[in-house]
C-alpha positions in Angstrom: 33.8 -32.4 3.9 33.9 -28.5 3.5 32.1 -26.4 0.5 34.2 -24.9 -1.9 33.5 -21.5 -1.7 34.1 -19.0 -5.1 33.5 -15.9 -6.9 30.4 -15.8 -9.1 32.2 -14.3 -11.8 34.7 -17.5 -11.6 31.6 -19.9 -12.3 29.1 -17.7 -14.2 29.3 -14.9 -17.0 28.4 -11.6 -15.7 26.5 -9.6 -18.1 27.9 -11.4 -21.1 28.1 -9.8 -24.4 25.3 -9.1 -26.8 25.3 -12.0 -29.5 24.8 -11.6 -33.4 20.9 -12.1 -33.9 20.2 -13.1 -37.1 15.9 -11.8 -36.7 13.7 -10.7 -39.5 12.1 -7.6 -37.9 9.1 -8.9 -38.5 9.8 -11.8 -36.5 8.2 -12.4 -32.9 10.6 -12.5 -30.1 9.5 -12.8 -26.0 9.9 -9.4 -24.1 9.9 -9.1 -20.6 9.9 -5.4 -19.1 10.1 -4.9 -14.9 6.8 -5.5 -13.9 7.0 -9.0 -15.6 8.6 -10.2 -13.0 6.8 -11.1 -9.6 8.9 -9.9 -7.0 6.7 -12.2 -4.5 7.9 -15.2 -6.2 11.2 -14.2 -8.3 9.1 -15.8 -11.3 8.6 -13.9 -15.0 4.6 -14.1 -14.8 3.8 -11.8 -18.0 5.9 -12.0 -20.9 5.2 -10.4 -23.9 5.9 -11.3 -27.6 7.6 -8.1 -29.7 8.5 -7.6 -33.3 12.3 -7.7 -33.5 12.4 -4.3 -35.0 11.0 -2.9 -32.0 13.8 -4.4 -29.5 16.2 -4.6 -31.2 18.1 -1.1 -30.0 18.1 0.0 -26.5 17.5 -3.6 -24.6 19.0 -5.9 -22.5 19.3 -9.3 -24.3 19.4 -12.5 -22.7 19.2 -15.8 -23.3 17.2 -19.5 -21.8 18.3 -19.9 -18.7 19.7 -16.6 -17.7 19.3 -15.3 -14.1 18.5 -11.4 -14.8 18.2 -9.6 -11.4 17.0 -5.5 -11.3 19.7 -3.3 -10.7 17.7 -0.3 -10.0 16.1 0.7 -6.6 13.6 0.0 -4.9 12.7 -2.7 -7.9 16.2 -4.6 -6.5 14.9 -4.6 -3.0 11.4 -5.9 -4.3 12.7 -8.8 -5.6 12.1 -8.3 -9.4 14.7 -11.6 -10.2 14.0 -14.5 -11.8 15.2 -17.2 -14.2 14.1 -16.9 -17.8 13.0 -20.0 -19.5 10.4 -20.9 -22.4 12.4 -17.8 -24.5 10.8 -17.5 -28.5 14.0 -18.5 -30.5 15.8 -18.9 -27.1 16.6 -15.2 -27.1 15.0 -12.7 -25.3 14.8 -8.6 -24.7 14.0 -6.7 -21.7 14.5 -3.8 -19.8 18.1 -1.9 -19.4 17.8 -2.2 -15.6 18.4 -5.8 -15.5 22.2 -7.5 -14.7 21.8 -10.5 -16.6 24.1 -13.6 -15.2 24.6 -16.9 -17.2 25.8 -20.1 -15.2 28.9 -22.0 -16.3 28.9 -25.8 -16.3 29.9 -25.9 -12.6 26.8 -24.2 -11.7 23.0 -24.2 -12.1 20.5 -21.2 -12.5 18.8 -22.1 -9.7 21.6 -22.1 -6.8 22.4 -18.7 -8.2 19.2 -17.3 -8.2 17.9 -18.5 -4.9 21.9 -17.2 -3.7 21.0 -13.2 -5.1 17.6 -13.9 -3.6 18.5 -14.1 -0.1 18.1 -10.9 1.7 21.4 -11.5 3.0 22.6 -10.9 -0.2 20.1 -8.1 -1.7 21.5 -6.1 1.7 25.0 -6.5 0.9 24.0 -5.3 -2.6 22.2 -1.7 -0.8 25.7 -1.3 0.1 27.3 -1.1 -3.3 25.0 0.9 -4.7 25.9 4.2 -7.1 24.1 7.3 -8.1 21.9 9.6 -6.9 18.9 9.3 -4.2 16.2 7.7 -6.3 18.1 6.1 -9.3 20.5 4.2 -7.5 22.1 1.0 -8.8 23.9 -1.8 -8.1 27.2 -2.0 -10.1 28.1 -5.4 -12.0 31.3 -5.1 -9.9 29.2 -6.7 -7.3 28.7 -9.6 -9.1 32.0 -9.8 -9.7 33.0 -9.9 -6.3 30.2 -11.6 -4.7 31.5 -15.0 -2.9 29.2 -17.6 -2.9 29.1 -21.5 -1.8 29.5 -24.4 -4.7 28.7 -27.9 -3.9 28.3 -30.0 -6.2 25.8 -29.9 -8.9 23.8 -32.9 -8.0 23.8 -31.1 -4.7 22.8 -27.9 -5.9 20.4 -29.6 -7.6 18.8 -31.6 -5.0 18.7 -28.3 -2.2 17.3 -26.1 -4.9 14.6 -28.6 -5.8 13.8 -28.9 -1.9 13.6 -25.4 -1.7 11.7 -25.2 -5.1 8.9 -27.1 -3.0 9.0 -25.1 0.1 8.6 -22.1 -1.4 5.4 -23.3 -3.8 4.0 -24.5 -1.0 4.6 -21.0 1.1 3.0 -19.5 -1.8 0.0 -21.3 -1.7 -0.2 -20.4 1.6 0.5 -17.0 0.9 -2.8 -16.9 -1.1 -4.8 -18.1 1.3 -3.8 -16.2 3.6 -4.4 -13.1 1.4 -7.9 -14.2 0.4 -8.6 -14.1 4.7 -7.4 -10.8 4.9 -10.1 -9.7 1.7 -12.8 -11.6 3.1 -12.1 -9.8 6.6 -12.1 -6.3 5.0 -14.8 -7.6 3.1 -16.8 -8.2 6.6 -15.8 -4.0 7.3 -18.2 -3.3 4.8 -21.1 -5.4 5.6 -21.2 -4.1 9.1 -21.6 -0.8 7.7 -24.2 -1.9 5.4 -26.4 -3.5 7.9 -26.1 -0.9 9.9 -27.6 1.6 8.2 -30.1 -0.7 6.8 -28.3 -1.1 3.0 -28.5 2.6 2.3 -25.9 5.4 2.0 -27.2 7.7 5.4 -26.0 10.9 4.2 -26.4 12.7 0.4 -27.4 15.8 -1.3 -30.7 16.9 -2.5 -32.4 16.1 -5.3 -32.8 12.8 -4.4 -32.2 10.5 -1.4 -32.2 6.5 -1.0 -35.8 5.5 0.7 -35.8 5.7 4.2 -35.9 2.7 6.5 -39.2 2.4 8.3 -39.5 5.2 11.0 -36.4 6.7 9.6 -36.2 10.1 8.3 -33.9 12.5 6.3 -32.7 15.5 7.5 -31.3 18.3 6.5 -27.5 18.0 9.4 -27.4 21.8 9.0 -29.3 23.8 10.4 -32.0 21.3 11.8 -29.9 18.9 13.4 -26.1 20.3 13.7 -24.5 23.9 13.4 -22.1 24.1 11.2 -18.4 25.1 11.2 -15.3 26.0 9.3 -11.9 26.5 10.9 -9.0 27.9 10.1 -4.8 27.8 9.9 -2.9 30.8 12.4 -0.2 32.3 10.5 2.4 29.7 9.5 5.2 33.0 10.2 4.4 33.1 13.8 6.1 30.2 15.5 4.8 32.1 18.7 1.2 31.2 17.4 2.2 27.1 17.9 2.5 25.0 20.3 0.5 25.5 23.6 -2.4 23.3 25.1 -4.8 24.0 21.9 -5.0 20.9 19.9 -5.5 21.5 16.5 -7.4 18.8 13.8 -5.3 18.9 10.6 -5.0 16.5 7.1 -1.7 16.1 8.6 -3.3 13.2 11.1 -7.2 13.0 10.1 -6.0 9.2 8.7 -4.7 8.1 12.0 -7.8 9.7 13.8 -10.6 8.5 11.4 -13.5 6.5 13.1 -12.8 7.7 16.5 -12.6 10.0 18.9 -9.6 12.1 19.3 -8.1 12.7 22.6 -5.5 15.2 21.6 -2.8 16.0 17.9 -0.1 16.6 18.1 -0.2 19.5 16.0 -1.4 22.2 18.5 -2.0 26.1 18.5 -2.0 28.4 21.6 -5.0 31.4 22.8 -2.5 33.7 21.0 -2.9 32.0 17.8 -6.7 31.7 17.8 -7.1 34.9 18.9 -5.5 36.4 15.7 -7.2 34.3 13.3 -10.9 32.7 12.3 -10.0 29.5 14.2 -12.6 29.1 16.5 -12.6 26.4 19.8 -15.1 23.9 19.1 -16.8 21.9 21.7 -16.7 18.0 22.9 -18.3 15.9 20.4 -17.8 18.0 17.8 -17.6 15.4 14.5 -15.2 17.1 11.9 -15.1 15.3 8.3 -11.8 16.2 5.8 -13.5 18.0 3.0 -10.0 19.0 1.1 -7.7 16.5 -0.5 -8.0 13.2 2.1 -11.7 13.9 1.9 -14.1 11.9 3.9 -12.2 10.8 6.9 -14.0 11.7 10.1 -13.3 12.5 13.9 -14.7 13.3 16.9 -13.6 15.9 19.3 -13.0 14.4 23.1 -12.6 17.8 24.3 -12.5 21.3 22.8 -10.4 22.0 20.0 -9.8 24.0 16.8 -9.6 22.7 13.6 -8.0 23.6 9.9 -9.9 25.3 6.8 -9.8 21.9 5.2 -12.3 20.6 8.0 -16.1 21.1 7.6 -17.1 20.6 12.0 -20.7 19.9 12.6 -21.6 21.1 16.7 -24.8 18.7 17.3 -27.5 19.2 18.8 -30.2 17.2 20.8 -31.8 15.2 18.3 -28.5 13.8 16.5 -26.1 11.7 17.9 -22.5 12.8 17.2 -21.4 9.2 16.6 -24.2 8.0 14.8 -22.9 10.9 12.3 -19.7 10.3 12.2 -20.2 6.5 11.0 -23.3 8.0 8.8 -20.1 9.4 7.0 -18.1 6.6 6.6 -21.1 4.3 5.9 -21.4 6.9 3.0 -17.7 7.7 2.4 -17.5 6.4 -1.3 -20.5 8.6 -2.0 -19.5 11.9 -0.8 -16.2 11.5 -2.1 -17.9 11.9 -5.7 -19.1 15.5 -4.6 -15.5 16.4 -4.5 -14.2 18.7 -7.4 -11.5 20.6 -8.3 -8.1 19.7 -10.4 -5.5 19.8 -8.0 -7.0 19.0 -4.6 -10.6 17.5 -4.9 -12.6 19.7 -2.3 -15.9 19.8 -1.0 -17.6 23.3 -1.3 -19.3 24.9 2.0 -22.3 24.9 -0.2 -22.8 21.6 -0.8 -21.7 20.4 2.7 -24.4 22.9 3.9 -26.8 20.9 1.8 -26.0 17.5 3.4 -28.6 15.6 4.8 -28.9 12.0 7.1 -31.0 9.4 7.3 -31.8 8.5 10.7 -34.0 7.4 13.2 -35.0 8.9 17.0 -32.2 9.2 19.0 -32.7 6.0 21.4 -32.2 4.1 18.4 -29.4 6.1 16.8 -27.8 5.0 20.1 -28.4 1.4 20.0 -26.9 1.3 16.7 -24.1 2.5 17.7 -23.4 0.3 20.8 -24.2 -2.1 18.2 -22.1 -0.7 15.8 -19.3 -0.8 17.9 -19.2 -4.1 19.3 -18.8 -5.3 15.8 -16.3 -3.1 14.9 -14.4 -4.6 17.7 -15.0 -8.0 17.0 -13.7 -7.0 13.0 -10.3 -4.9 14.3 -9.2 -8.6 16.2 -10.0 -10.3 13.1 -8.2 -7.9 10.9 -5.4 -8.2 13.5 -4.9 -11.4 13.4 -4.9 -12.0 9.7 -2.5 -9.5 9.0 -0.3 -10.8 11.7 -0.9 -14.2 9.5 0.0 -12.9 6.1 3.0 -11.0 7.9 4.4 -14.4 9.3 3.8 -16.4 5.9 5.4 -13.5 3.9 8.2 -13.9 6.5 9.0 -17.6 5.8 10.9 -17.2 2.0 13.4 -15.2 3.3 13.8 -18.0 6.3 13.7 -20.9 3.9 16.5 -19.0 1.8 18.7 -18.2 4.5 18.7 -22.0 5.6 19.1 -23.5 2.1 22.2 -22.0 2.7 23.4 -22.2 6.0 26.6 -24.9 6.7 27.3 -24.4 3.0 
């Protein structure tokens, strides 16, 4: 037996007209604005309750059991849709981005919900959209127009129930699977901690956390490091980029943070450090973001130059470069808080030149770091492999939609 298949706007009112409300505007009615909606599980999570008189102008009304759907991108995309149910008075408000769709008797909320929720169907509706880049919408004429299957309504009953199920029990799984990826992140921070023995390694004068036994702190600059700045050839000679000079910029410290950088691909030429302050910089050099991203941190794999936004500590005998360089992450949240400015949050050359570390002799800066390392490792697979687990569960709604209905 074939499936009947028919407009939406043949079984279901498409934005239907505003009713007469009869509301004292005193009285209490439910609101629901966009981020109401969870656009994880298509379900109004956070209503509010308004005084009539202050939604009564300028809002979408709708009533119990309406299917609104976002018309506005990327909140359309997202899936902000959902049924509204337990309405105050059976009427509520909410905002003017929402279609609002109300089923006729051949039709339930649910088929047409789960239906727009398909990402069959939210791509077909990118394709309608109007207006600019950025305030796009979908029209109501593609409500109008959208086809859609229409068993009967015990059937459409019984698959949306079924798929009711599935997709609470996807959910729960969705949580869990969340709660593994915190409690692996989680693990990123304890490594660090233990580590460097529960304290933040590297701070500022006054005061400084209490060393670990047969630790010390150290002034980095000048006892233990020199100290650099770099600098940015002029952006109006093209002749002054590109070459064999890589060149350490905001542009990819996030990428390169907590490792050692082979080569950017932002890159300047002999010509372009010869006609500025950009200076080469040696292997091993460990250069920390001090402007805007500040406190990611790199270490140079072979010489290289770096931006003005870089401060670049050469070391020397007595201080491991990557001992330093996960000092400054241990203590990333911390430094950060030195940062000032209104626009771009910098870290001063004074106050970088008054940095110090707490470490220990260099054999055993060493050993933490091997040590360091090897967990690291271990925690990068783990974080792998729950993402790749969240990723796959998030997956399955969009599956479970598309075969509710397949052959229909």
């Amino acid at each position: 037996m074939s499936i009947q298949v028919v407009k939406l706007a043949d079984v279901a009112e498409i934005n239907p007209r505003r009713p007469a409300l009869d509301f004292a505007d005193d009285e209490l009615v439910t609101f629901v604005p966009m981020e109401s909606v969870d656009g994880v599980t298509g379900i109004v999570v956070t209503p509010f309750e308004r005084k009539f008189a202050q939604v009564k102008k300028g809002y979408t009304v709708f009533a119990e059991d309406d299917v609104i759907f976002a018309k506005i991108t990327p909140c359309m995309q997202n899936g902000k849709h959902a049924i509204v149910r337990n309405l105050l008075k059976g009427v509520g408000f909410g905002s003017t981005e929402f279609h609002v769709i109300r089923a006729g008797e051949r039709i339930t909320p649910e088929w047409i919900h789960f239906f727009l929720r398909r990402q069959e169907t939210l791509d077909a509706a990118v394709q309608t959209f109007t207006g600019t880049v950025g305030q796009q919408r979908v029209p109501s004429i593609f409500f109008e127009e959208l086809e859609l299957p229409l068993p009967t309504i015990d059937e459409q009953r019984r698959i949306a129930a079924r798929l009711k199920a599935q997709l609470a029990a996807v959910e729960e799984a969705r949580q869990a699977a969340q709660a593994q990826v915190k409690e692996v992140e989680a693990l990123w921070a304890a490594i660090y901690r233990d580590a460097f023995a529960e304290i933040a390694p590297v701070g500022v004068p006054p005061e400084f956390e209490t060393a670990p036994a047969e630790w010390r702190w150290e002034r980095i600059a000048p006892n233990l490091a020199r100290l650099e700045s770099g600098h940015t050839p002029s952006r109006l000679r093209p002749d002054w980029w590109g070459g064999d000079v890589s060149w350490v910029s905001l542009t990819e410290i996030r990428a390169l943070d907590g490792r050692w950088t082979e080569e950017t691909q932002i890159k300047t030429n002999p010509a372009g450090i010869a006609n500025s302050a950009a200076r080469i910089l040696p292997r091993g050099t460990v250069c920390f973001s001090r402007t805007a991203s500040v406190g990611f941190v790199t270490i140079m794999a072979k010489p290289m130059a770096t931006s003005q936004d870089f401060a670049n500590w050469v070391c020397g005998d007595d201080l491991d470069p990557e001992f330093l360089m996960h000092a400054l992450i241990r203590s990333r949240s911390e430094l950060r808080a030195l940062a000032t400015g209104a626009t771009h949050k910098t870290i001063y050359m004074p106050t970088l030149e008054s940095f110090h570390v707490c470490l220990p002799e260099r054999a055993e800066q060493e050993r933490i770091v091997r040590r360091l390392k090897q967990l690291l490792e271990v925690f990068e697979q783990l974080r792998i492999a729950a993402k790749a687990s969240l990723e796959e569960v998030e997956r399955l709604p969009a599956r479970l939609l598309a075969q509710a209905f397949e052959g229909q």
